[in-house]
C-alpha positions as CSV (number, residue, x, y, z in Angstrom):
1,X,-34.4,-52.5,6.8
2,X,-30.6,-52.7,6.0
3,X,-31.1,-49.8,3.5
4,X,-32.5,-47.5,6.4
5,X,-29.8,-48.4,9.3
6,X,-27.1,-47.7,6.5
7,X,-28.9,-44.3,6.0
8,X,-29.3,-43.2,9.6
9,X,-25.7,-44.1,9.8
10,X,-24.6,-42.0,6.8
11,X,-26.4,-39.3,9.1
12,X,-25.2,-40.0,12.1
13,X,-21.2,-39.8,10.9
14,X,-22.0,-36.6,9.0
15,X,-23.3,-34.8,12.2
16,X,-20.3,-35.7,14.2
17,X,-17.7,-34.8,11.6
18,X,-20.2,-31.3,11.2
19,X,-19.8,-30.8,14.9
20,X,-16.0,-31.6,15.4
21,X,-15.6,-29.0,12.5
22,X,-17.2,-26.7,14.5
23,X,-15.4,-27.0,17.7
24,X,-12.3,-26.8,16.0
25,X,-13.3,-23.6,15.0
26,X,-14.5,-22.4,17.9
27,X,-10.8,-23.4,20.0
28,X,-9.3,-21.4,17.3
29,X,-10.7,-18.4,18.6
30,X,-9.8,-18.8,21.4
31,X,-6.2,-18.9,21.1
32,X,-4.1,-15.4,21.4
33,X,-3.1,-12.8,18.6
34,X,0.6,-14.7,18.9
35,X,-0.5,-17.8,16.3
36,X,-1.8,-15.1,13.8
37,X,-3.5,-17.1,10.6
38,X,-1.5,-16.6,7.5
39,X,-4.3,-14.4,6.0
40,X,-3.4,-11.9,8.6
41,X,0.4,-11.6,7.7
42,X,-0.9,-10.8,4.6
43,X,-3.2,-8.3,4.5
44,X,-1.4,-4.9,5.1
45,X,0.2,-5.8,1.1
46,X,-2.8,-5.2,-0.2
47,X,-3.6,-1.9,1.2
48,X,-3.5,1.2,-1.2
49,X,0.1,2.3,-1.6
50,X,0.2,6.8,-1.4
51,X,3.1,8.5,-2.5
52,X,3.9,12.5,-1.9
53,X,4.6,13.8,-5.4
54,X,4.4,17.8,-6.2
55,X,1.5,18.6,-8.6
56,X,2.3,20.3,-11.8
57,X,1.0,20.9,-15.2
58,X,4.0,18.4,-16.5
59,X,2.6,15.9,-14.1
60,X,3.4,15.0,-10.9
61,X,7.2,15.8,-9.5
62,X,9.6,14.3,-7.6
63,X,11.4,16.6,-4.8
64,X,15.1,17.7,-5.8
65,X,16.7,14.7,-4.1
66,X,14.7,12.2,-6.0
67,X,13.4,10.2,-3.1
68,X,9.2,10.1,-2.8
69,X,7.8,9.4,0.9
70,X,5.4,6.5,0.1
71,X,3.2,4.6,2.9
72,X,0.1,2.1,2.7
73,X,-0.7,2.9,6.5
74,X,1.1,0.6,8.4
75,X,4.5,1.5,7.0
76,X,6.4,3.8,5.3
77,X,9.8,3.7,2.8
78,X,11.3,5.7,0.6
79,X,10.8,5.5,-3.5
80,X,14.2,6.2,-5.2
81,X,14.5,7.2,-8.9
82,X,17.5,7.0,-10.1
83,X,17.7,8.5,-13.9
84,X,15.1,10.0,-15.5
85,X,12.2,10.9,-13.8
86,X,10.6,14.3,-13.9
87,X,11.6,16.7,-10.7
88,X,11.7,19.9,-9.5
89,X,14.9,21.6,-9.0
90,X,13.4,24.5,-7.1
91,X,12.2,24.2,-3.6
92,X,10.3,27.2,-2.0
93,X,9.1,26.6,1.6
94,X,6.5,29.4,1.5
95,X,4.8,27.8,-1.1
96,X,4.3,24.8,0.0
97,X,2.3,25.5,3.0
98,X,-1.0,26.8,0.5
99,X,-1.2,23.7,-2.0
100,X,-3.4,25.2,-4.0
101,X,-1.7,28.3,-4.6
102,X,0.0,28.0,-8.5
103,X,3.6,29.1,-8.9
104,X,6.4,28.7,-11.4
105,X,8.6,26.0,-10.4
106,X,12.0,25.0,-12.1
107,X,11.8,21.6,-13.4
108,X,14.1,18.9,-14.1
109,X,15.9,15.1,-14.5
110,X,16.6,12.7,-11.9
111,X,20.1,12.1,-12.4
112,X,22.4,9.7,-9.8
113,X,20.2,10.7,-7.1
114,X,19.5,14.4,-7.8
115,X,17.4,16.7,-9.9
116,X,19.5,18.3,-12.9
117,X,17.8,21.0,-14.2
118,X,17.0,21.5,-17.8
119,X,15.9,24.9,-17.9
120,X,12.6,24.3,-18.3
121,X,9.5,25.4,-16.0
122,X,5.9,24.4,-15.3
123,X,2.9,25.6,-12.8
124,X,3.4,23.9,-9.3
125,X,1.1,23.6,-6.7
């Protein structure tokens, strides 16, 4: 008889703790966006990072200032190379409005901030 009160006991504690879990929960969601969980605050890191490059047959290039637009939609910065990355020394305005129009683009080194060209040249597009 002892062993069967010590078991409906067992069950008895384990229900209330089941249920005071579940009111917790459900206050929780309740409260306002203001006490945002810390899974929230972390979330928009993990979103898919796009950066504006120019397409070439050298692979992509960086505009003549160096600096790539980059965003993961909720915000946006700028990506600075410094020294050595590929760029193109050449900007023409007209072409850039048909992207899939191919044209010869002067190509170069980012250098302190700017593209140095090297005399070279690659399709664009």
């Amino acid at each position: 008889m002892a062993h069967k009160i010590a078991i409906g006991l067992v069950c008895v504690l384990y229900a209330l703790h089941i249920m005071s879990a579940v009111c917790e929960v459900s206050e929780q969601e309740g409260v306002g966006e203001d006490n945002a969980t810390e899974d929230e605050d972390y979330e928009d890191f993990f979103k898919p990072v796009t950066c504006y490059f120019a397409n070439s047959t050298v692979g992509p290039l960086r505009p003549p200032n160096c600096t790539v637009v980059c965003t993961n939609n909720t915000a946006w910065w700028n990506d600075t190379k410094s020294d050595g990355g590929h760029c193109y020394s050449e900007y023409r305005p007209e072409k850039r409005t048909h992207s899939r129009e191919i044209y010869n683009c002067t190509i170069g080194v980012c250098g302190n901030g700017t593209c140095i060209a090297n005399h070279t040249y690659a399709d664009c597009w």
